[in-house]
C-alpha positions as CSV (number, residue, x, y, z in Angstrom):
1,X,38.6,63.8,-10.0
2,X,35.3,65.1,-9.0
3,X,33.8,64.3,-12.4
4,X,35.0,60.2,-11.4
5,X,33.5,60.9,-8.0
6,X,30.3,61.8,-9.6
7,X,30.0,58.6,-12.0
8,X,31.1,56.4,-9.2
9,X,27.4,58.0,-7.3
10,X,25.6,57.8,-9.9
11,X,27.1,54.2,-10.5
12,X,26.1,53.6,-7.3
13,X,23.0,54.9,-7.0
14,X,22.0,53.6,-10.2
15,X,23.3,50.3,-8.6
16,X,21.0,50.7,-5.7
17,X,17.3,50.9,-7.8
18,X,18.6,47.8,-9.3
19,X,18.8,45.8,-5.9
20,X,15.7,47.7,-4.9
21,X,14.1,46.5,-7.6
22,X,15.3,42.7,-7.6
23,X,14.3,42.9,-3.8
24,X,10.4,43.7,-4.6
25,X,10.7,41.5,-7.3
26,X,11.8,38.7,-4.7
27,X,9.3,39.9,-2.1
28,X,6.7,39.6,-4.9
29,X,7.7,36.6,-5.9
30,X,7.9,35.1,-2.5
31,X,4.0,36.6,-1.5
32,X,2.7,35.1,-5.0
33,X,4.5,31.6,-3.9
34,X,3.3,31.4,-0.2
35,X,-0.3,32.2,-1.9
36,X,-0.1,29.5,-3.9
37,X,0.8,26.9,-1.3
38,X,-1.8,28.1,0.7
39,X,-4.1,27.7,-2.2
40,X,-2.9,24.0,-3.2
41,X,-3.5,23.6,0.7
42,X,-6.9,24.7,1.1
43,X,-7.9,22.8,-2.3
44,X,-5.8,19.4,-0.4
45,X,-8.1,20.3,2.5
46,X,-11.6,20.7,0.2
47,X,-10.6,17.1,-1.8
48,X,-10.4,15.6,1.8
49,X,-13.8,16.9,3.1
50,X,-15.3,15.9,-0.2
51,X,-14.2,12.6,-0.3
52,X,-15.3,12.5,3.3
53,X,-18.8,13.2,2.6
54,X,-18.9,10.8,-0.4
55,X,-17.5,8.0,1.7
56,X,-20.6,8.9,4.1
57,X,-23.0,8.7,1.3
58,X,-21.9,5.5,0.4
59,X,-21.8,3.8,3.2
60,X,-25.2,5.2,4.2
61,X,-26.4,4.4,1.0
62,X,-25.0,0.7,1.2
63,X,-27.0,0.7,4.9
64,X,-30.0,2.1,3.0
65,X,-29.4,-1.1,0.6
66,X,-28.3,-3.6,3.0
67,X,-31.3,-2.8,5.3
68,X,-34.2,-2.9,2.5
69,X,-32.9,-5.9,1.5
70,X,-33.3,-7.7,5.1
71,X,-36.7,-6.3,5.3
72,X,-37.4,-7.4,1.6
73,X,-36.1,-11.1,2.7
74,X,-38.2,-11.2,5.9
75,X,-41.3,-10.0,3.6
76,X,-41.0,-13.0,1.6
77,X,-43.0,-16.4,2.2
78,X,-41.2,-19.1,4.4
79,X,-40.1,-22.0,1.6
80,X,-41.5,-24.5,4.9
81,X,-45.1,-22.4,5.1
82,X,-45.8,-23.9,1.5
C-alpha cells in the first residue's frame, strides 16, 4: 500500500516537470512568436517609409524635370522672331 502510494507521487510528480516543461516551452514559443510579429511589423513599417521617400524623390525629381524643361522651352528662339 505505501509502496503504490509512493509510485502514484512519483507518478505525479514526474507528471508535474512534464507540464512544467510543456508550459516554458509554450511561454517560449509564445515570446519567440510575438517577437516575430513585431518584427514583420517594424519591417511593414520600414517598406512604407521607404517607399515614401522614393515616392518623394520621384516626384521632386519629375518637378526637377518638368521645370528645366519649361525654362529650356522659354530659352529657345520664338519660331515668329525668325
Amino acid at each position: 500500500m505505501e509502496e503504490e502510494r509512493r509510485v502514484d507521487r512519483e507518478a505525479l510528480a514526474a507528471d508535474q516537470v512534464k507540464l512544467q516543461d510543456r508550459k516554458l516551452t509554450l511561454v517560449e514559443a509564445n515570446r519567440n512568436e510575438t517577437r516575430q510579429i513585431e518584427m514583420n511589423e517594424t519591417n511593414r513599417n520600414k517598406m512604407k517609409e521607404n517607399e515614401e521617400k522614393r515616392g518623394e524623390a520621384r516626384t521632386a525629381r519629375r518637378r526637377e524635370k518638368n521645370r528645366l524643361n519649361t525654362n529650356d522651352t522659354h530659352m529657345l528662339p520664338s519660331i515668329e522672331a525668325n
